[in-house]
py3Dmol code that shows the C-alpha trace and the ligand (Angstrom):
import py3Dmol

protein = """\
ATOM      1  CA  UNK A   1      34.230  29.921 -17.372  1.00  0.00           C
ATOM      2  CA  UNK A   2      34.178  30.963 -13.896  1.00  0.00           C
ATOM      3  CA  UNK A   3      35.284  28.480 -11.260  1.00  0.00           C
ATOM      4  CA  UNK A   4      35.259  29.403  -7.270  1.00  0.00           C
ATOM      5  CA  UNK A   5      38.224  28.489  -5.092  1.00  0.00           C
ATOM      6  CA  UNK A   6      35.431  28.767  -2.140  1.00  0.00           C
ATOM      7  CA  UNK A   7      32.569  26.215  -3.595  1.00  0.00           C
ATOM      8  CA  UNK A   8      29.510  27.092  -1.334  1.00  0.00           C
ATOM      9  CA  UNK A   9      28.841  23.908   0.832  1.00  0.00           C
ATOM     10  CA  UNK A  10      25.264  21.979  -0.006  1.00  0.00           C
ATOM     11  CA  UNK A  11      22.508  23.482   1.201  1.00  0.00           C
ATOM     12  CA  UNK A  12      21.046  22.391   4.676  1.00  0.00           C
ATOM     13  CA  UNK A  13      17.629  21.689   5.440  1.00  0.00           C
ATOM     14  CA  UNK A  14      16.098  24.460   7.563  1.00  0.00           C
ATOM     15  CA  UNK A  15      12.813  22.222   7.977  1.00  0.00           C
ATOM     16  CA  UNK A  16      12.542  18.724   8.868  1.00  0.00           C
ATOM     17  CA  UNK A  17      11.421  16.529   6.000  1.00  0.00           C
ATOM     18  CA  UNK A  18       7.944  15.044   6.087  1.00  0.00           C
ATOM     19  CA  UNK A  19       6.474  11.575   4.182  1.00  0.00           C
ATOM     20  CA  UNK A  20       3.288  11.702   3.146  1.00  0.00           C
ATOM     21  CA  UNK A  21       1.313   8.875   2.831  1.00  0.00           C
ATOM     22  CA  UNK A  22      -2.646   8.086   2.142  1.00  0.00           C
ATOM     23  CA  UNK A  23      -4.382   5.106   1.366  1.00  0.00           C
ATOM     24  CA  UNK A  24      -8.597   4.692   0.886  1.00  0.00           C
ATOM     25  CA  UNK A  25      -8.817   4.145   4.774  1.00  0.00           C
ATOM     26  CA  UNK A  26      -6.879   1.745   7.059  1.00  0.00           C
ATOM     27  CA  UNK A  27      -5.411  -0.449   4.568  1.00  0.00           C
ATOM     28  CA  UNK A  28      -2.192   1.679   4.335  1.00  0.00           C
ATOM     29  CA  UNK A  29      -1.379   1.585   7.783  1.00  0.00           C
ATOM     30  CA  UNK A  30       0.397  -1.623   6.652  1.00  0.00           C
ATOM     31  CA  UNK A  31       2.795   0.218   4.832  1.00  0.00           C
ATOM     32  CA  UNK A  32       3.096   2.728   7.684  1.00  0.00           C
ATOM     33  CA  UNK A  33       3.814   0.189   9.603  1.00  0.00           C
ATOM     34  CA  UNK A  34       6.776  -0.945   7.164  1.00  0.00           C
ATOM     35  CA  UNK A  35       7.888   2.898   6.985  1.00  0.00           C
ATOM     36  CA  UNK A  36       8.379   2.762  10.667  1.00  0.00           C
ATOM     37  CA  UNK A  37      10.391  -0.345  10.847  1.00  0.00           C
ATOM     38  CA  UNK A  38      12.447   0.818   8.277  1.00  0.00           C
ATOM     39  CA  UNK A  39      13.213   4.645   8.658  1.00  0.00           C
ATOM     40  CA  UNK A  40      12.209   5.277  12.514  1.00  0.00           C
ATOM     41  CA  UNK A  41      12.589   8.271  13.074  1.00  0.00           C
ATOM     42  CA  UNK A  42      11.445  10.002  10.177  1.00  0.00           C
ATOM     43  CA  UNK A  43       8.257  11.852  10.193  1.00  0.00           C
ATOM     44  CA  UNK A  44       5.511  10.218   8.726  1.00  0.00           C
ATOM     45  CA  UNK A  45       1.758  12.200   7.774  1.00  0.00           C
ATOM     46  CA  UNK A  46      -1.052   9.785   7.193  1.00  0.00           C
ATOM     47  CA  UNK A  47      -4.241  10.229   5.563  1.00  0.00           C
ATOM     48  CA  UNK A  48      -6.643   7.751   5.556  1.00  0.00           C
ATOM     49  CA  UNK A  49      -9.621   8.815   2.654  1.00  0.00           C
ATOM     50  CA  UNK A  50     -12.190   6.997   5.019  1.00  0.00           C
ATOM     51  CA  UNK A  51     -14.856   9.027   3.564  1.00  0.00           C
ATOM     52  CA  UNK A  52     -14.334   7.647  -0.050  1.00  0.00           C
ATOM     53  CA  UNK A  53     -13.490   4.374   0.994  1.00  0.00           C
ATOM     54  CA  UNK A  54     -13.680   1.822  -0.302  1.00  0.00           C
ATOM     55  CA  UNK A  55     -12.008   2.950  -3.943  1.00  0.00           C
ATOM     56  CA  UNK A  56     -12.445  -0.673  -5.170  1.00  0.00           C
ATOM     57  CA  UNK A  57     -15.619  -0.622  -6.413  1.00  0.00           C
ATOM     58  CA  UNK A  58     -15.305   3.302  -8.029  1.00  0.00           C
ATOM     59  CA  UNK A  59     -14.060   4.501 -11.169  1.00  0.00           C
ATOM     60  CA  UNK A  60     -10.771   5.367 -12.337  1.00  0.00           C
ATOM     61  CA  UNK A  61     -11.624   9.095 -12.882  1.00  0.00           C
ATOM     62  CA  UNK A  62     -13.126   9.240  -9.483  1.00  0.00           C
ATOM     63  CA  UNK A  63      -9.961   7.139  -7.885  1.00  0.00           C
ATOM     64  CA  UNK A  64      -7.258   9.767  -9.638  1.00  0.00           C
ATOM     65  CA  UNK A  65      -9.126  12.709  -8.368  1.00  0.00           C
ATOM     66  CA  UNK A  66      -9.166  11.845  -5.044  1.00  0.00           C
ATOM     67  CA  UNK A  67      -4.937  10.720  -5.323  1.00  0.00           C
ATOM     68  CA  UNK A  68      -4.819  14.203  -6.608  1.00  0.00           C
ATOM     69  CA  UNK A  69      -6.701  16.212  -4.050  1.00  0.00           C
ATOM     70  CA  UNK A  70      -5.415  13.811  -1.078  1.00  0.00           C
ATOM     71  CA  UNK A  71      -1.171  14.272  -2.801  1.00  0.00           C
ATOM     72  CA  UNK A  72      -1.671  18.329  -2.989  1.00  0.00           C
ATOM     73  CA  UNK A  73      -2.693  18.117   0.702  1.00  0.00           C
ATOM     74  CA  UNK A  74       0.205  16.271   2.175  1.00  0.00           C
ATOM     75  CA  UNK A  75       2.110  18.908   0.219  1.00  0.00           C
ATOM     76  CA  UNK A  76       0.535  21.571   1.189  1.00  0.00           C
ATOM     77  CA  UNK A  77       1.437  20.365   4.814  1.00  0.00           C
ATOM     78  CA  UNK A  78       5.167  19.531   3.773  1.00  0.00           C
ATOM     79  CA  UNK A  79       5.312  16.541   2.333  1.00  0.00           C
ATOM     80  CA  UNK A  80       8.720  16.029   0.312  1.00  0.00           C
ATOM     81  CA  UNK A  81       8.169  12.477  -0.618  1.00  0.00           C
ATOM     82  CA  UNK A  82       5.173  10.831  -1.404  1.00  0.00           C
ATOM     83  CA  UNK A  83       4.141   7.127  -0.841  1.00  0.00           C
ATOM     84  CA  UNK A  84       0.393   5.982  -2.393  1.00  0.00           C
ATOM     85  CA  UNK A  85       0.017   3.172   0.114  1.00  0.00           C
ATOM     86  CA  UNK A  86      -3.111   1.820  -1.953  1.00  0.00           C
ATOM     87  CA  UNK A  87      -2.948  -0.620  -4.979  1.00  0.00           C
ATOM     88  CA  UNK A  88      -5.967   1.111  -5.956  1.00  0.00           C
ATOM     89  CA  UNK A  89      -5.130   4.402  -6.638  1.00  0.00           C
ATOM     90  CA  UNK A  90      -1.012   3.354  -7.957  1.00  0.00           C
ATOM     91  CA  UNK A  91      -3.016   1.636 -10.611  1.00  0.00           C
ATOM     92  CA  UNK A  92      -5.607   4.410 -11.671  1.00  0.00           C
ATOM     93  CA  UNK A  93      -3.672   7.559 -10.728  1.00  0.00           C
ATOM     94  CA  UNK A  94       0.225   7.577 -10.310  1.00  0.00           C
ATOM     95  CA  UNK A  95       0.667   8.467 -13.603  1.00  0.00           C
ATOM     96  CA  UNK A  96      -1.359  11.438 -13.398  1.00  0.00           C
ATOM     97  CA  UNK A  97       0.348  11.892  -9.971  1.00  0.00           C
ATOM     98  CA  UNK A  98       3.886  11.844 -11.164  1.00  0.00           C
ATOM     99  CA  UNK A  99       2.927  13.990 -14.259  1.00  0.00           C
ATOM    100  CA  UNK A 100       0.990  16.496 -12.083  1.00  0.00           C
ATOM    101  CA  UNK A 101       4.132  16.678  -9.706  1.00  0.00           C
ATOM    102  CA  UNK A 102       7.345  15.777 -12.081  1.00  0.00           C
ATOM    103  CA  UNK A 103       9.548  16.620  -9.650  1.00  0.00           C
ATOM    104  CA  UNK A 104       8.319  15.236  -6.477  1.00  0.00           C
ATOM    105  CA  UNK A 105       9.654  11.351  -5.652  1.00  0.00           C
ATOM    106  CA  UNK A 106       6.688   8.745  -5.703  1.00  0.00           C
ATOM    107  CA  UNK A 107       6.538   5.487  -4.601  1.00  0.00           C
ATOM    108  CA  UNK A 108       3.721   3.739  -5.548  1.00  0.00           C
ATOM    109  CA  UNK A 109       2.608   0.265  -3.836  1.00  0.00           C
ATOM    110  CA  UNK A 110       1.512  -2.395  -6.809  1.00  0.00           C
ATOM    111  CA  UNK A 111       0.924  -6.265  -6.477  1.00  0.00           C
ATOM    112  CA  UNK A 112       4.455  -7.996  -6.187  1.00  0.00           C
ATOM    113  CA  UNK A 113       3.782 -10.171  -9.515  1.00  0.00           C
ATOM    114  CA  UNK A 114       8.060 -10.237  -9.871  1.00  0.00           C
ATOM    115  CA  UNK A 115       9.070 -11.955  -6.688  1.00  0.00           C
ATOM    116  CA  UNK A 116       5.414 -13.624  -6.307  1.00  0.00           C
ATOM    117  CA  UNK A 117       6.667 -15.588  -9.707  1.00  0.00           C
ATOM    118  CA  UNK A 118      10.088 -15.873  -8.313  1.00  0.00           C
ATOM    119  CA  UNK A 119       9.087 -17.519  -5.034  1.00  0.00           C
ATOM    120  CA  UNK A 120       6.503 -20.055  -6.534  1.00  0.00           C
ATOM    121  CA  UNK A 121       8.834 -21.031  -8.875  1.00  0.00           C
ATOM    122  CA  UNK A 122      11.383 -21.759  -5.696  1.00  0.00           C
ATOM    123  CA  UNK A 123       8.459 -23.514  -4.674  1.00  0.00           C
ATOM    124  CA  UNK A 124       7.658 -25.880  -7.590  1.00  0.00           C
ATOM    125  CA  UNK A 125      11.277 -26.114  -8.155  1.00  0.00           C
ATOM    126  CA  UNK A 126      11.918 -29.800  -8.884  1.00  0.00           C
ATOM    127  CA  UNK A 127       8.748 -30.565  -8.912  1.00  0.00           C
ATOM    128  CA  UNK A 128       6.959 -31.621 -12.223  1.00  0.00           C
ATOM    129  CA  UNK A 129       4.391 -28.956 -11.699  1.00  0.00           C
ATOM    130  CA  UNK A 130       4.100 -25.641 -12.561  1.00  0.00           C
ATOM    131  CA  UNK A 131       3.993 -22.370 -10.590  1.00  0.00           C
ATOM    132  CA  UNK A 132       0.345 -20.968 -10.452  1.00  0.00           C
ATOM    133  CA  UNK A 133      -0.191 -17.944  -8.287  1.00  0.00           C
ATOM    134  CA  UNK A 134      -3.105 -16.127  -7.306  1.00  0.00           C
ATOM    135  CA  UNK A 135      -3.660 -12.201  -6.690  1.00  0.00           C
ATOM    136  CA  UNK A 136      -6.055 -10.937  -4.075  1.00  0.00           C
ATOM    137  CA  UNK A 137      -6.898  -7.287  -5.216  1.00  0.00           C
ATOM    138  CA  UNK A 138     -10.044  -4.926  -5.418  1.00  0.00           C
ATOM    139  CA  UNK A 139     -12.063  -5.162  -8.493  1.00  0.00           C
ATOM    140  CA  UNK A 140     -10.624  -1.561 -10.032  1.00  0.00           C
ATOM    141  CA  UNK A 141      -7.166  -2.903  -9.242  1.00  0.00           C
ATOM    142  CA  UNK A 142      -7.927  -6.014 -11.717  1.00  0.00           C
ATOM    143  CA  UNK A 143      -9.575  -4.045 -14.129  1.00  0.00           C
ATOM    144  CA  UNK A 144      -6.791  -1.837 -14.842  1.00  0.00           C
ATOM    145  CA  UNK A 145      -4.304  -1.095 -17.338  1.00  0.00           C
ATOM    146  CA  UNK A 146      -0.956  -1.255 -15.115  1.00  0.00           C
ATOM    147  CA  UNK A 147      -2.430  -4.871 -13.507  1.00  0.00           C
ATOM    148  CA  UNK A 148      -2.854  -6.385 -16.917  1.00  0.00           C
ATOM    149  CA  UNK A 149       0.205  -5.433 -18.182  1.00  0.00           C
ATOM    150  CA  UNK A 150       2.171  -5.993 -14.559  1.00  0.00           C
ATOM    151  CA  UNK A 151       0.959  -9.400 -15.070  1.00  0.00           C
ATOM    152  CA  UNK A 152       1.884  -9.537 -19.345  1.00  0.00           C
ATOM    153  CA  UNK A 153       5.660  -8.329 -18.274  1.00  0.00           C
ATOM    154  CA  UNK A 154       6.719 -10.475 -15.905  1.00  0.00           C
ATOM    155  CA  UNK A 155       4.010 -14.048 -15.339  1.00  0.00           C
ATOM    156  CA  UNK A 156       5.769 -15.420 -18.381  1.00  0.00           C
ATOM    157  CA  UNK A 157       5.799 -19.653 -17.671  1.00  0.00           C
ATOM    158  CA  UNK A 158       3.238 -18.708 -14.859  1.00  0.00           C
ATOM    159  CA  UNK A 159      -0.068 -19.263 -14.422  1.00  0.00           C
ATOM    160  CA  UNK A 160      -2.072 -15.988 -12.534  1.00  0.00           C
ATOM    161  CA  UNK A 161      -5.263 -16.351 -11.136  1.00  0.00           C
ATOM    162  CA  UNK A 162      -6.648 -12.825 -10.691  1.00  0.00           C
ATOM    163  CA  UNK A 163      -9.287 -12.835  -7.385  1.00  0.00           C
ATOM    164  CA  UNK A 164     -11.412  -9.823  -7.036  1.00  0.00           C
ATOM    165  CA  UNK A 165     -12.495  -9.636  -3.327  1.00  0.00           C
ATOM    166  CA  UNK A 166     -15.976  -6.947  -3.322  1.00  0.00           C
ATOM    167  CA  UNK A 167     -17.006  -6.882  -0.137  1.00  0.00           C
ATOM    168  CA  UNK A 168     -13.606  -7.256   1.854  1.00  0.00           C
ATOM    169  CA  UNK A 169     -12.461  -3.820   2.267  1.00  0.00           C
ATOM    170  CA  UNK A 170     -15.759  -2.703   3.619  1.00  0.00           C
ATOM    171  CA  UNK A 171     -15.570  -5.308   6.307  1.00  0.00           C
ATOM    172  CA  UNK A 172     -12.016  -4.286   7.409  1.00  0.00           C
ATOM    173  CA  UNK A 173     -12.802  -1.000   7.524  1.00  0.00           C
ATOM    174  CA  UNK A 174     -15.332  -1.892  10.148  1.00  0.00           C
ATOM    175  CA  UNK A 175     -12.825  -3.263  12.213  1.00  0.00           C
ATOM    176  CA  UNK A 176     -14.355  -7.015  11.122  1.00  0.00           C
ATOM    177  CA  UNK A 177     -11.134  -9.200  11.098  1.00  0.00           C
ATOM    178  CA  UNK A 178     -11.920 -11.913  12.745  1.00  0.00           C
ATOM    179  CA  UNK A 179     -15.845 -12.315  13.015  1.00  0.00           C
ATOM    180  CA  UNK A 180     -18.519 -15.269  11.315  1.00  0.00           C
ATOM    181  CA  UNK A 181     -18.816 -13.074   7.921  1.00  0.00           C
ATOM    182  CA  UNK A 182     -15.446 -12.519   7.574  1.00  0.00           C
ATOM    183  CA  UNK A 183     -14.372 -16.033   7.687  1.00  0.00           C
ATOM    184  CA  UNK A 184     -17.422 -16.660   5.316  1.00  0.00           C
ATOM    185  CA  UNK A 185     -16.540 -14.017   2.598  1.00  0.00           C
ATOM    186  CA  UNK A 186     -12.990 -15.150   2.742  1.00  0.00           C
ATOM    187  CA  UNK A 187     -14.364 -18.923   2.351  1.00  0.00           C
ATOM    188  CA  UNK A 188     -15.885 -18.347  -1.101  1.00  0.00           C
ATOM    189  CA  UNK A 189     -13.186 -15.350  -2.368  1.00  0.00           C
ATOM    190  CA  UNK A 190     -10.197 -18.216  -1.383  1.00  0.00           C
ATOM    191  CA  UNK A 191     -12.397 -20.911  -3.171  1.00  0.00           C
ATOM    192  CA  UNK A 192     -11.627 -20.378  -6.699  1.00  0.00           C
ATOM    193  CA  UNK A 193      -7.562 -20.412  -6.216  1.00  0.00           C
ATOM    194  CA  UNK A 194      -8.076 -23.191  -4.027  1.00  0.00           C
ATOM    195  CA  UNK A 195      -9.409 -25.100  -6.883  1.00  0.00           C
ATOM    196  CA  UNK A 196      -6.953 -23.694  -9.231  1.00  0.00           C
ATOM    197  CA  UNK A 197      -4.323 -25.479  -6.661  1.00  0.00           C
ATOM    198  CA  UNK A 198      -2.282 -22.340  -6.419  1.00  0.00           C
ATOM    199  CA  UNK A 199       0.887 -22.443  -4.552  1.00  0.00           C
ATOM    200  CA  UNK A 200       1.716 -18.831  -3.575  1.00  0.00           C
ATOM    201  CA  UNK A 201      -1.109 -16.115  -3.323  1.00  0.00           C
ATOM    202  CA  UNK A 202      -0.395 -12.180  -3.404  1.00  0.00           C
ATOM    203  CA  UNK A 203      -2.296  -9.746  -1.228  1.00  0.00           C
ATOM    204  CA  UNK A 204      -2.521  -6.789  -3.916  1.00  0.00           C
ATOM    205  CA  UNK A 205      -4.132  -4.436  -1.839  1.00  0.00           C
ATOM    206  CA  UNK A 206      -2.870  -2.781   1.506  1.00  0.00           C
ATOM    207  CA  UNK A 207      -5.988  -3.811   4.028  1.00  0.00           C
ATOM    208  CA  UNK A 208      -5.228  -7.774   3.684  1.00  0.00           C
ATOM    209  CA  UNK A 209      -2.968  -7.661   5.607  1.00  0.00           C
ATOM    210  CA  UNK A 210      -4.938  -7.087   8.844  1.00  0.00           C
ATOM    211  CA  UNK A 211      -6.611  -9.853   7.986  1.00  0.00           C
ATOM    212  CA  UNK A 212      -3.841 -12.464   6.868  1.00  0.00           C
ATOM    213  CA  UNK A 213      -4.293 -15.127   9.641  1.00  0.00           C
ATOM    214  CA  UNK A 214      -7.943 -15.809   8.260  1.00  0.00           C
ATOM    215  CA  UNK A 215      -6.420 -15.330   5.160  1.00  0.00           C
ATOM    216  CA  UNK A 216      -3.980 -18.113   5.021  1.00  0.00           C
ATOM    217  CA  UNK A 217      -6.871 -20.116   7.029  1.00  0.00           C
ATOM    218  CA  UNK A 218      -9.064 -19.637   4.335  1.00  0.00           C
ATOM    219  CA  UNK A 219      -5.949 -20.501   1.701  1.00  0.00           C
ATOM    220  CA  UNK A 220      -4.863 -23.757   3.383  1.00  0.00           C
ATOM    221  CA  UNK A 221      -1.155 -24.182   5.451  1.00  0.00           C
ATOM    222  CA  UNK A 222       0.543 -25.168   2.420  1.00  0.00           C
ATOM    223  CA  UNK A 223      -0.063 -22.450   0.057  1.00  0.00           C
ATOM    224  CA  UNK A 224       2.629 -19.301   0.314  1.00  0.00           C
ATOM    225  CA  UNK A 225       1.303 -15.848   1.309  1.00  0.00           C
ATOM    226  CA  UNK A 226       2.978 -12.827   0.030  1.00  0.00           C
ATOM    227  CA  UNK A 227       2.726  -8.848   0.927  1.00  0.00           C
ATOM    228  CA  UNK A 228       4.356  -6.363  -0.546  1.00  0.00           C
ATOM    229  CA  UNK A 229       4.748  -3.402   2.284  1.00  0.00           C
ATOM    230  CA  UNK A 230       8.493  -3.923   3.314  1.00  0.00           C
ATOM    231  CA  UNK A 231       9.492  -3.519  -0.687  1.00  0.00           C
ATOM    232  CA  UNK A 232       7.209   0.157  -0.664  1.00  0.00           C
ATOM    233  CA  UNK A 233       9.269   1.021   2.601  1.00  0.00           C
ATOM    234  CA  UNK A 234      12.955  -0.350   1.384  1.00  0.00           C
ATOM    235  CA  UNK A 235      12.404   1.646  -2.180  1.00  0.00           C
ATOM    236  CA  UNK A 236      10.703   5.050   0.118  1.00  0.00           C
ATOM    237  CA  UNK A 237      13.711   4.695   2.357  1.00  0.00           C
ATOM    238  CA  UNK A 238      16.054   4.512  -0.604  1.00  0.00           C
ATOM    239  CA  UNK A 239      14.151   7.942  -1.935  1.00  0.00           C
ATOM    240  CA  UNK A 240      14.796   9.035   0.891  1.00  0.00           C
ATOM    241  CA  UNK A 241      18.387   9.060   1.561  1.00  0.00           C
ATOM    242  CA  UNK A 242      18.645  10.955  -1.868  1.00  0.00           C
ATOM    243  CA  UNK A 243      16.932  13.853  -0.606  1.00  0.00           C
ATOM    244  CA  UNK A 244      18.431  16.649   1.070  1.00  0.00           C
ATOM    245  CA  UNK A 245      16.369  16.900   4.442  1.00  0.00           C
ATOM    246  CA  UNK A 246      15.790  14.094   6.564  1.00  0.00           C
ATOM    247  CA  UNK A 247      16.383  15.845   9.704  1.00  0.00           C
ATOM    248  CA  UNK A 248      14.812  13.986  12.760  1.00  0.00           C
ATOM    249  CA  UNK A 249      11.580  15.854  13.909  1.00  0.00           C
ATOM    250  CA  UNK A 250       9.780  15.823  17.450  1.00  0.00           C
ATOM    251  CA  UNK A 251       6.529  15.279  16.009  1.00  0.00           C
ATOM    252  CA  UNK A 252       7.089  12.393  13.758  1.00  0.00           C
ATOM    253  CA  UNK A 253       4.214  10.559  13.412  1.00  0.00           C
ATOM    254  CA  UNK A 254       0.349  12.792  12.442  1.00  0.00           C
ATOM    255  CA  UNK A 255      -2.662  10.679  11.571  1.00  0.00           C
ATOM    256  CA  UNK A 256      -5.402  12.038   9.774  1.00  0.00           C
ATOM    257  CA  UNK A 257      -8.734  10.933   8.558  1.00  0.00           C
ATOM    258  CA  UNK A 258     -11.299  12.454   6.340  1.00  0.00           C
ATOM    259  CA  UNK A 259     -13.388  10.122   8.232  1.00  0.00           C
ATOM    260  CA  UNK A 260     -14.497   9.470  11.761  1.00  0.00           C
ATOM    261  CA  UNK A 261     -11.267  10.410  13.858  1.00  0.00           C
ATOM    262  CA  UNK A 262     -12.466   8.768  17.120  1.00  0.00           C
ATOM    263  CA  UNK A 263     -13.171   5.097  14.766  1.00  0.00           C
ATOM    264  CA  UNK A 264      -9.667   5.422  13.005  1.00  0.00           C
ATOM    265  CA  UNK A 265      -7.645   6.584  16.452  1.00  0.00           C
ATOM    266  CA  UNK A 266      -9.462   3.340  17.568  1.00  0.00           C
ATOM    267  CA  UNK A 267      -8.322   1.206  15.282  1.00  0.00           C
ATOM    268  CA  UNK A 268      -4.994   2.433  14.856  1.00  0.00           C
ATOM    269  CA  UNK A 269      -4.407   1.932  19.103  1.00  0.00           C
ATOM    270  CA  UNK A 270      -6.567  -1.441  19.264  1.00  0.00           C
ATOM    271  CA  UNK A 271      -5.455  -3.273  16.008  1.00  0.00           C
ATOM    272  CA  UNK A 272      -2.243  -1.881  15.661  1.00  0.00           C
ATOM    273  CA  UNK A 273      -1.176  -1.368  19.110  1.00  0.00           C
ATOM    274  CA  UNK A 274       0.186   2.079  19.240  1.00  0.00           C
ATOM    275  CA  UNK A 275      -1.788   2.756  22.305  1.00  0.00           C
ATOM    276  CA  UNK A 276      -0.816   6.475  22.547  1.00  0.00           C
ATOM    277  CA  UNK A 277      -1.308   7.699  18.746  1.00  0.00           C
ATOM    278  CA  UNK A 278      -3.952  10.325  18.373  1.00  0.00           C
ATOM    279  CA  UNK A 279      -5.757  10.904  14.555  1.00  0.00           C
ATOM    280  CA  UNK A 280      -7.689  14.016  13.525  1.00  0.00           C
ATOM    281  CA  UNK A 281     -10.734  14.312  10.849  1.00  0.00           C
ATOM    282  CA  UNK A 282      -9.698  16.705   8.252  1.00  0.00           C
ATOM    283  CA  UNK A 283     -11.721  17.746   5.503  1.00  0.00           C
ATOM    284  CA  UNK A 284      -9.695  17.051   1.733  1.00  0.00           C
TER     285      UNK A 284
END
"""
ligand_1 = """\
10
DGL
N -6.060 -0.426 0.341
C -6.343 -0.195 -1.011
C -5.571 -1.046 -1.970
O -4.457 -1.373 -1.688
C -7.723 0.210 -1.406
C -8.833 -0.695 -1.119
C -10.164 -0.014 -1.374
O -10.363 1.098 -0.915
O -11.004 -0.661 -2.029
O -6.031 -1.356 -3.033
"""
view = py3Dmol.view(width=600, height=400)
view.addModel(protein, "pdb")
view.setStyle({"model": 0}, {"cartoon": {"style": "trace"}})
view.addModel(ligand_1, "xyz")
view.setStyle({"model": 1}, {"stick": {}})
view.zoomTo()
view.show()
């Protein structure tokens, strides 16, 4: 056995440490959002798949493919940790992500089903009813494996009403969050759990968000809205502070699109205020 009287200290990062995160389009910028409230400072690199959006409606072959190409880039560019800011593509393709990259920490971003049964049952508490929740989500999110059995593991004593909402990502992704057909689509998606007198209702995919005043509108005052982005940036945070670099960088926040740059940089200034950030169109 050898032993060293001198132990070498741990290795220090030489580069700053980079998060990459990508979502179908704008719908991650929620969780950005979270990332930045949580870890400021830390470099962030966004890609927003514009070009393939929405993933909703597509397949789960086409869905993993695009996780795939989309994670390889943000590595490629120095990515250390890796946050899927889409319900979407956690459900179709982190499992081929984390098996493609075993060694690289991903956090994936998945409808809240836990603390969505936790908090209507607070709700109904002492009440003779029971707790009946409802998930917002795009159709491939419902359709999938990891939903069904999300909901199988932990909606025990629950009633879930599962709402697929066609249509709504392609309105937020043209900037529609507050217009006539908006209100409308959100009328007849909130319908159903309206009549299935739901008492919380989870937004299960990143873009619903942007649009939660209509939203709870659409829901009624009474019924309990849940997201899920400050969870995504507390458990990316707590990846974080394993690794070994999080050294603070100049350059700390990059926005890409495979999209229309000058539509996304608008969006990102007008709808979430950072009037100075800047995108680029890249090619993935
Ligand atoms: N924002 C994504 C999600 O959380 C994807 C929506 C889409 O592209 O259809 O599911």
């Amino acid at each position: 056995m050898s032993t060293s009287s001198n132990p070498s200290p741990a290795p220090e990062a030489t580069t700053p440490g980079v998060i990459g995160v990508f979502d179908s389009g704008v719908g991650g910028l929620t969780v950005l959002r979270a990332l930045q409230t949580q870890m400021p400072g830390t470099a962030l690199h966004y890609v927003a798949d514009t070009a393939h959006a929405p993933y909703g409606p597509r397949s789960a072959d086409y869905i993993t493919e695009r996780s795939l190409r989309l994670a390889a880039y943000l590595q490629d560019q120095g990515a250390s940790l890796l946050v899927v800011a889409c319900n979407t593509a956690t459900a179709h393709a982190i499992a081929a992500l984390r098996q493609r990259w075993p060694d690289l920490p991903i956090v994936g971003t998945e409808p809240g089903i836990k603390p969505a049964v936790a908090a209507s049952l607070a709700r109904v508490n002492g009440s003779a009813g029971r707790g009946r929740i409802g998930v917002l989500a795009t159709v491939a999110t419902i359709a999938s494996a990891r939903y069904q059995d999300l909901v199988s593991r932990h909606a025990e004593g629950i009633e879930v009403f599962s709402q697929p909402c066609p249509g709504l990502v392609d309105l937020i992704e043209r900037g529609q969050l507050d217009t006539p057909e908006l209100h409308a689509l959100l009328e007849r998606l909130c319908q159903p759990l309206r009549d299935a007198r739901v008492d919380t209702v989870l937004m299960g995919c990143t873009h619903y968000p942007l649009v939660q005043g209509p939203l709870q509108q659409a829901l009624g005052p009474a019924v309990q809205l849940l997201n899920i982005e400050t969870a995504v940036a507390q458990r990316a945070a707590a990846l974080w502070s394993e690794q070994a670099k999080p050294l603070p960088t100049a350059h700390s926040l990059r926005l890409e699109t495979t999209g229309d740059a000058a539509q996304f940089q608008r969006f990102v200034q007008q709808v979430l205020g950072w009037s100075s950030a800047q995108a680029a169109g890249i090619q993935v």
